[in-house]
Each structure stands twice: as structure tokens, then as C-alpha cells.
N, C-alpha and C positions, 0 to 999 in steps of 0.2 A: 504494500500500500504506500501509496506517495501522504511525502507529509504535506504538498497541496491539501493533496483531497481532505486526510487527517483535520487539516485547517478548517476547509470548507465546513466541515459537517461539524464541528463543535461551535465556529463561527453562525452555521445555520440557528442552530441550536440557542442563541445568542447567551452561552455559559463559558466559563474562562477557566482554566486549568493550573494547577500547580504541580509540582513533581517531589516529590519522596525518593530519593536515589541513593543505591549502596554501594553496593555491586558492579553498577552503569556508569557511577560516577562526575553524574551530568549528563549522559549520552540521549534522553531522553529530549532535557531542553536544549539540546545544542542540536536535535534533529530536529527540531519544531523551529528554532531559530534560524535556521539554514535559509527559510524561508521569508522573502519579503512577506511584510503584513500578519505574521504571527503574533505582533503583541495585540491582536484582537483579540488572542484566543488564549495566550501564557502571562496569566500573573507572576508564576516566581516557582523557581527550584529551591528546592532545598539538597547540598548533599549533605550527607547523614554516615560517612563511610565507619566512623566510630558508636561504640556505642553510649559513649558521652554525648555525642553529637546527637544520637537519637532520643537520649534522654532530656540534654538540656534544649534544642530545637525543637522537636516533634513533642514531648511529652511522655512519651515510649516509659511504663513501667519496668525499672529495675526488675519489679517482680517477674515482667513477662520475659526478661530477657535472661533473668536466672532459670526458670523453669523452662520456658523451649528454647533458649537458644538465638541470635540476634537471625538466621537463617528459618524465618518459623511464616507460618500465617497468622500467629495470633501477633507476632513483631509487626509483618506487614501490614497487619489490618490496622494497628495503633500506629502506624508511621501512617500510613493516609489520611486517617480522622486526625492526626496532628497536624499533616501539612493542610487540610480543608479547614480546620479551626484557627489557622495562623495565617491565614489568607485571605483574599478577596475571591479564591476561585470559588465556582457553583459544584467543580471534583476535581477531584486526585488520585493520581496513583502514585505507588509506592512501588519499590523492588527492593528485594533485598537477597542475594545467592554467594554463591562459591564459584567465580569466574572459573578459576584454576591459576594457575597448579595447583595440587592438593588436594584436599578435604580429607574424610575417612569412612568409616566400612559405616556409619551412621549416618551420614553428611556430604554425600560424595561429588564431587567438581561434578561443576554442568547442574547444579539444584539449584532452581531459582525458587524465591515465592514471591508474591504480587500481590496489592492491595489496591483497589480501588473503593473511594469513598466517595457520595454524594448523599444530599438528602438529607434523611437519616440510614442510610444504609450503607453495608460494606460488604464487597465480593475479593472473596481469597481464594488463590488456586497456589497450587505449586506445580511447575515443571521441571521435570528431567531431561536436559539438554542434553546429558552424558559430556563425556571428556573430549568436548570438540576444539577444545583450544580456548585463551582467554578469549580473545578476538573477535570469537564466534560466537562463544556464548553471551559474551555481552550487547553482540548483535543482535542477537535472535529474541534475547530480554528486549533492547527498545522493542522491536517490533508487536514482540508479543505484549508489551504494557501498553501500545498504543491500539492496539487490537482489540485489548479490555476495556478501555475507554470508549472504542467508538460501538462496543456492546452495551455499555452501559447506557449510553446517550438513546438507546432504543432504536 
């Protein structure tokens, strides 16, 4: 999907966006940005690569990052409702994964998870990208966060 179109339809929509980034490390608003005329549609990033960062930024519960993990859906879903609470956006998404190298037999490179918030609501999924490389998996995150959004928007 082009981040044209991406634009168009949340532009349609006449709702503005923010981003929650860990993993992507911007990659999300620097693909929205690419484009003339996207400050119709992007209020503001946030990266969040620490999890100070997601605590003092976002709001993100110490508790939830001791019990799953800053790689979780309950992480992602409270890095979204943080970045929609700390903004002028109507939604957000969030990422949060294990680019690579690395992870382990619990956690393993190429996990992303994803939060988008609007409304009062919040949709989390996790994907397994497997060990495609940093490069790739952090590619295939934008896309697929921008993917979430334009599901969300109906």
C-alpha cells in the first residue's frame, strides 16, 4: 500500500494519527512523512525504544512490563492508548518487537506486536515475521501497522 493512499483514507476520514514506535524506531512516521501533505493526517511520533521511555512518554505500567514483557500486546495496547491520550490524534498505533538479531526460544526475532487505539477501543495482534533480517522485519512492521490503521478506520 502506498503511503499516498495511507494519507488519502485517514485524510478522508478527517482523523489524525500519532505513532507509538519501538522496534520501527520512527519508521512508521518517517513513511507517512515521505509524503507531501501528510501533516493533515500525523500529529506526532513518539519513539519509545526504552522502557523508561514507554513508561515516562506513553504511561506504559511498570507492572505490565514486568509481567509480559516490553515485546507483549498488553505493552502494545498501553503504548497506543498513551500515545492517543498524549495527543491531538483521533488513533494510534503502536509497535513494539525483536527486529533481530536475537531474541530466544520464548521471544524469538521477527515477533512483532501492535496496538492500535481509537475511540474507546484497542486492537492487538502479534506477528511472526521469523528471522528475516533487521531490515525486513522492520519493514514489514510499518506496513503491517499501517495496515491496522487503515482496518481500523472501517
Amino acid at each position: 500500500m502506498s503511503a499516498e493512499a495511507f494519507i488519502r483514507a485517514v485524510a478522508d476520514k478527517g482523523w489524525m494519527l500519532a505513532t507509538a514506535e519501538s522496534c520501527t524506531g520512527g519508521l512508521i512516521a518517517a513513511r507517512i512523512t515521505d509524503v507531501p501533505g501528510s501533516s493533515k493526517v500525523l500529529d506526532r511520533g513518539f519513539v519509545t525504544y526504552s522502557n523508561a521511555a514507554k513508561i515516562e512518554m506513553l504511561g506504559v505500567a511498570r507492572a505490565t512490563l514486568d509481567t509480559h514483557g516490553a515485546v507483549s500486546e498488553p505493552v502494545a495496547a498501553e503504548m497506543a492508548r498513551g500515545a492517543l491520550d498524549r495527543s491531538h490524534a483521533s488513533i494510534a498505533v503502536a509497535v513494539t518487537g525483536i527486529a533481530g538479531p536475537g531474541g530466544s526460544e520464548h521471544k524469538p526475532e521477527g515477533r512483532v506486536c501492535f496496538g492500535v487505539a481509537w475511540d474507546d477501543k484497542v486492537r492487538t495482534e502479534t506477528v511472526e515475521f521469523g528471522p528475516l533480517g533487521r531490515d525486513a522485519v522492520r519493514a514489514a512492521s510499518v506496513e503491517h501497522a499501517l495496515a491496522m490503521v487503515l482496518d481500523a478506520l472501517g
